[in-house]
C-alpha positions as CSV (number, residue, x, y, z in Angstrom):
1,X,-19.4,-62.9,-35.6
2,X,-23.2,-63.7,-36.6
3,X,-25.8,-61.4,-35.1
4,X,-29.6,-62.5,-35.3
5,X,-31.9,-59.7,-36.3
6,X,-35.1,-60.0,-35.4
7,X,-37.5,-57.5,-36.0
8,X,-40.1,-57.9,-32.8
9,X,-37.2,-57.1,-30.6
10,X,-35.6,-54.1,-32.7
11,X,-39.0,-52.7,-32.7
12,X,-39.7,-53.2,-29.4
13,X,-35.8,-51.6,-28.6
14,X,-37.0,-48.8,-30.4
15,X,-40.0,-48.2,-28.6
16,X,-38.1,-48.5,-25.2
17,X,-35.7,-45.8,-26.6
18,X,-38.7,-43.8,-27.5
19,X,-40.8,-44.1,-24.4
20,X,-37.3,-43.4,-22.1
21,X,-37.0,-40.1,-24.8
22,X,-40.3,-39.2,-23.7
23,X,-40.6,-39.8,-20.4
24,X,-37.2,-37.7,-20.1
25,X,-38.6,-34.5,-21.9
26,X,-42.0,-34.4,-20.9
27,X,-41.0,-34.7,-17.2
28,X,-38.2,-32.3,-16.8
29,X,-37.8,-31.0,-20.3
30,X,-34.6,-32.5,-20.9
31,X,-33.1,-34.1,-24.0
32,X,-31.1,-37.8,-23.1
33,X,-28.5,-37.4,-25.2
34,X,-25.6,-39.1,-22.8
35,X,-22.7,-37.0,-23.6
36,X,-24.5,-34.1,-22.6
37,X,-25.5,-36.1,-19.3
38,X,-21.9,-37.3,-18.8
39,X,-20.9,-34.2,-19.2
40,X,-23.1,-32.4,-16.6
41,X,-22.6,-35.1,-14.0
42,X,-19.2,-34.0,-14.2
43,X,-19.0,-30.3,-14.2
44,X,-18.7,-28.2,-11.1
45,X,-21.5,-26.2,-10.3
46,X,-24.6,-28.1,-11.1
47,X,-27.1,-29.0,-9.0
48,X,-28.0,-31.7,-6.2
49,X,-31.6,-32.5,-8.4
50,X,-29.6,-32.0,-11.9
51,X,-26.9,-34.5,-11.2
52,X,-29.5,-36.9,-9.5
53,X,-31.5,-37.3,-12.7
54,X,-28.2,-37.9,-14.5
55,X,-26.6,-40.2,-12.3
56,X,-29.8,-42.4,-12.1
57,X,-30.0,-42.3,-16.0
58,X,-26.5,-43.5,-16.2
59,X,-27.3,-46.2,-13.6
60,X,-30.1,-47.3,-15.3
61,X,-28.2,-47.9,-18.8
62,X,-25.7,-49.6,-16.7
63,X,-28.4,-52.1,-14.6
64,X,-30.6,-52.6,-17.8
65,X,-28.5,-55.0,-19.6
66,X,-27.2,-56.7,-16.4
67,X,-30.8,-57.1,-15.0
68,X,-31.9,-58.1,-18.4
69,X,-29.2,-60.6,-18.6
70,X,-30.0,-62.2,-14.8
71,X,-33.7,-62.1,-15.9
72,X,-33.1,-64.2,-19.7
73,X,-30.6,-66.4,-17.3
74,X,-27.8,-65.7,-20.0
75,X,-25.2,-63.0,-21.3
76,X,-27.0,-61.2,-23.7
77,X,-23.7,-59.0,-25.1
78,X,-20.9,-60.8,-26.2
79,X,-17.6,-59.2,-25.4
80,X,-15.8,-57.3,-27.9
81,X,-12.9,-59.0,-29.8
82,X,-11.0,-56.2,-30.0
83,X,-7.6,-55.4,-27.4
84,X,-8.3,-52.8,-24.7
85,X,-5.9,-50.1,-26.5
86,X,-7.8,-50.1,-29.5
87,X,-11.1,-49.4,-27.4
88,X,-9.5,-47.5,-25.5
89,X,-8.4,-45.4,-28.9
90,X,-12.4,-45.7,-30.0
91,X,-13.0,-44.2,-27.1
92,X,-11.0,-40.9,-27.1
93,X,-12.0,-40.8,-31.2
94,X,-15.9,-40.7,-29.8
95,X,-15.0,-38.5,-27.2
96,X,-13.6,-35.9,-30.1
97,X,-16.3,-36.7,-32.1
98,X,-18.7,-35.4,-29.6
99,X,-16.8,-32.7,-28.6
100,X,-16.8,-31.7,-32.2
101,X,-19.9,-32.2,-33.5
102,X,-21.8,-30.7,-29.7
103,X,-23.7,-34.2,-29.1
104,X,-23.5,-37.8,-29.6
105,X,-25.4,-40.0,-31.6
106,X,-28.3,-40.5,-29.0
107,X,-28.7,-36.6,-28.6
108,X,-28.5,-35.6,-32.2
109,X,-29.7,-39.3,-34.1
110,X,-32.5,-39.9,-31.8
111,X,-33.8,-37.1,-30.3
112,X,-32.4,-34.3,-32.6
113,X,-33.6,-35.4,-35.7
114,X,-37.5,-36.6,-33.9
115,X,-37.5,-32.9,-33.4
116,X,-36.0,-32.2,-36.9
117,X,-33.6,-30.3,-35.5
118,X,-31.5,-28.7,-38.4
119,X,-28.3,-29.0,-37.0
120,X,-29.1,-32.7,-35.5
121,X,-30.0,-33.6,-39.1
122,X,-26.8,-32.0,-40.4
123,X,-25.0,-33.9,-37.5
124,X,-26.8,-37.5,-37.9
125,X,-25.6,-36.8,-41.8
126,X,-22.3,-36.5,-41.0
127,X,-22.2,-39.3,-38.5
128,X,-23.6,-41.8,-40.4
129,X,-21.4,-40.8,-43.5
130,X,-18.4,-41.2,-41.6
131,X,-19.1,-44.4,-40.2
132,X,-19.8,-45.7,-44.0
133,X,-16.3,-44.5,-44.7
134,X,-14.6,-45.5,-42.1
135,X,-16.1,-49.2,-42.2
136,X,-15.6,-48.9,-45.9
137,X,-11.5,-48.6,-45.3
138,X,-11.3,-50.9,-42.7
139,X,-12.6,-53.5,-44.4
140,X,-10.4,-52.9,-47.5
141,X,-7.4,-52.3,-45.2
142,X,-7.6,-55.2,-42.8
């Protein structure tokens, strides 16, 4: 599958993720990293204001694509190749992962490491090292 990089849109990306990083932290202090917000959407005991910010973020990185989509008048995200019980597997590995490492990639790589944040440093380190690896095998294996 060919992708097209262009730069104007990465950066602008970028700046979207930055601005929605901001917005987040200066308005109620919080840090969007989404397996924390999945996670406290889902536990017991939080509060009616605390799950309505996280809901509405989740909403919104559900509606961005689709609206982006309706608004370019075609798909913009191709579906993934690969069989539902091999995402599904991907899935439950992330999951681990996050569990393990106490974030995901958009609480530790983004918003860890523009705080440089020790452990989200250590964390993106890791991450990215064993995503080189595991590409690495795959592609020798398959």
């Amino acid at each position: 599958m060919r992708t097209s990089f262009t730069p104007a849109a990465a950066a602008a990306g970028g700046l979207f993720i930055g601005a929605s990083v901001w917005v987040l932290f200066v308005g109620i202090g919080r840090i969007p990293g989404i397996s924390g917000i999945v996670r406290g959407l889902l536990r017991r005991g939080e509060g009616a204001g605390d799950r309505a910010w996280r809901g509405a973020f989740l909403v919104g990185l559900i509606l961005g694509p689709v609206l982006a989509s309706a608004a370019a008048g075609r798909p913009l995200i191709r579906p993934d190749p690969a069989s539902t019980p091999v995402l599904a597997a991907a899935g439950l590995l992330v999951g681990v992962g996050t569990g393990l490492a106490n974030g995901c990639t958009s609480g530790h790589g983004v918003c860890g490491v523009s705080r440089l944040s020790p452990r989200s440093l250590a964390a993106t380190a890791l991450f990215m090292a064993c995503g080189f690896l595991t590409a690495s095998v795959l592609r020798r294996l398959l």
